[in-house]
N, C-alpha and C positions, 0 to 999 in steps of 0.2 A: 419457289417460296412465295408464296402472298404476301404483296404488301397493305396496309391499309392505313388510313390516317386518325389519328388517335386525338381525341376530341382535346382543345386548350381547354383551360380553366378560368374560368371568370373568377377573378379577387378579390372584388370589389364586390361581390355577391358573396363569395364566401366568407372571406372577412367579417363581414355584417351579421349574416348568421353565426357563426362561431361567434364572434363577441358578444352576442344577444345570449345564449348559452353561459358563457363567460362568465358573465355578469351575477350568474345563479350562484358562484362561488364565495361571494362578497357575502351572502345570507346565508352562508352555510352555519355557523356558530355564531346563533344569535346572542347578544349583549345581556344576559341574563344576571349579571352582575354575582359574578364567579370571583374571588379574589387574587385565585391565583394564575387567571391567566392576562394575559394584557392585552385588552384591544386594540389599542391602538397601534404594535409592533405588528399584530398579527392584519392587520386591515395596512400596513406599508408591506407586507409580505405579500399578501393578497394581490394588494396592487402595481405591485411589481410585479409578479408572475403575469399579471392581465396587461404589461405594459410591453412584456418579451414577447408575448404569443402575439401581440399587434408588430413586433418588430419578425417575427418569425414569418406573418403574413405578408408584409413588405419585401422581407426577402423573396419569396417566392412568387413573388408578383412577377409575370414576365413578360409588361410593358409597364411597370413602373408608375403604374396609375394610381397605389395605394401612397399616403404619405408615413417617410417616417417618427416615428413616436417621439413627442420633443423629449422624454428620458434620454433616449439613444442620440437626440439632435447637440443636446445642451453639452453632455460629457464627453471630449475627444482624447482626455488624456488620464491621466492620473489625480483624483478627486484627492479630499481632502481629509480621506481617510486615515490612519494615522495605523503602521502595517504594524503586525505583532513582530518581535525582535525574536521570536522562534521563528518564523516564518522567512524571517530574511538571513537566518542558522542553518535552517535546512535548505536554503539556497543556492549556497556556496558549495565548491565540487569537496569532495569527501577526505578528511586530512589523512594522508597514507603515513604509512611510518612503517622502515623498513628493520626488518628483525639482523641482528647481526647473526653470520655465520655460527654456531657453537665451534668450537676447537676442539677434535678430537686426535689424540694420540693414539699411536698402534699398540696394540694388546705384545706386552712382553710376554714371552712363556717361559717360565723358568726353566725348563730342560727341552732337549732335542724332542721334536716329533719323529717317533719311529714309524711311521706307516709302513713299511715291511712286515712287521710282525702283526699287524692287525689292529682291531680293536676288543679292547678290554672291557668288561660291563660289569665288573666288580661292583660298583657301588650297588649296583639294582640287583645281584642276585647274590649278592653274598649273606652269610648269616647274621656279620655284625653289621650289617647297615641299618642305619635310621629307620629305614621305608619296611624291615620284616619285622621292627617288633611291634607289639600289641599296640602297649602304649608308649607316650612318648619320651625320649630319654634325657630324664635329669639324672643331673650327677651330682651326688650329696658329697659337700667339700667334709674334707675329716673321715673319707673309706678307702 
């Protein structure tokens, strides 16, 4: 198997270029004085995604020659965001709650099973069952 040596990466070169690029993202929805959008949420949106991909470059630096982005330098812990109280609901592990057993009794049968003699299918083929007539059988009280 050949081996060969696989060229490092300059960061400090690429960096430079992708963030020169970057930059075009900032112009992309020009201020045209739209009322319903908001510039200025959308230009911190902006510029935080242009502040991660300089922390993305940083990480992949691999002698450490890029600095990293003071967003990522200034915040070490939990900021002063104030969390949604869903968010800290779906957190928490899942409330179980267990079902009680049903109670079930054994089936009485009113007389002996004969299994010797077989089985009987009266109900399905005889002529007064339910299941052979046409329609269905109401019984008129008073006949």
């Amino acid at each position: 198997m050949e081996s060969f040596n696989v060229p490092e990466v300059d960061m400090m070169t690429v960096s430079k270029n992708s963030q020169y690029e970057r930059e075009s993202l900032l112009k992309f929805a020009p201020p045209v004085g739209l009322t319903n959008i908001s510039y200025g949420s959308m230009y911190k949106v902006d510029s935080f995604y242009l502040e991660c991909q300089k922390y993305r470059d940083q990480f992949r630096d691999p002698y450490n020659k890029l600095l990293r982005p003071k967003l990522f330098s200034t915040y070490r812990g939990k900021c002063g965001i104030k969390i949604d109280p869903e968010l800290e609901r779906l957190k928490r592990p899942a409330a179980s709650h267990v079902e009680s057993i049903p109670v079930v009794y054994p089936i009485e049968y009113g007389r002996q099973m004969d299994f010797d003699r077989g089985f009987q299918m009266q109900g399905r083929n005889s002529r007064d069952s339910p299941t052979s007539r046409r329609y269905p059988c109401v019984r008129v009280l008073g006949r």
